[in-house]
C-alpha positions, 0 to 999 in steps of 0.5 A: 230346281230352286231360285236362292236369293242371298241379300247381304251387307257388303262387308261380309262379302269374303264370308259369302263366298266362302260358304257357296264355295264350302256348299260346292256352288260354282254357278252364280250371279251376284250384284254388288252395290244395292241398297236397301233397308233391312228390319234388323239390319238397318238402311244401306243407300252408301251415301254418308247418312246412310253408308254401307251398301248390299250385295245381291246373289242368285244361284240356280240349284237342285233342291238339295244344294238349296237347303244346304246353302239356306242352312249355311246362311242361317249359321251365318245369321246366328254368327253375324247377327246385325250384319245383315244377310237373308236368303229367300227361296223359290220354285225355278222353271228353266225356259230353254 
């Protein structure tokens, strides 16, 4: 199993969810308001020098379902450019 975590400007939140939604993902935590400082993104601290915030999401999955929903973020990049999203991918050992 894998560990995809998308880090993302808020205001792209509808399209988020509608690509874990086209990659059949239905299992997911998210976290809505975080901030952060992205290299191309910019800063996000949602205060009025610095407006905006992120939203956080982890979803367990297979290998596969993992690489089709990096490869829909990286579409998502292409598209959105300075909106800000990445996703980042690790090994998941489930501890029952």
């Amino acid at each position: 199993m894998m560990m995809v975590m998308i880090a993302y400007n808020e205001a792209i939140d509808d399209e988020v969810m509608e690509v874990l939604e086209g990659c059949a993902l239905k299992n997911y935590t998210k976290i809505k308001g975080a901030f952060g400082r992205g290299a191309t993104s910019g800063t996000h601290l949602g205060d009025d020098i610095w407006p905006g915030r992120n939203n956080i999401l982890y979803a367990a999955c297979q290998d596969n379902e993992a690489k089709q929903l990096v490869s829909c973020v990286k579409e998502m990049r292409k598209k959105l450019g300075r909106e800000g999203i990445k996703a980042f991918v690790w090994s998941l050992h489930e501890i029952t």
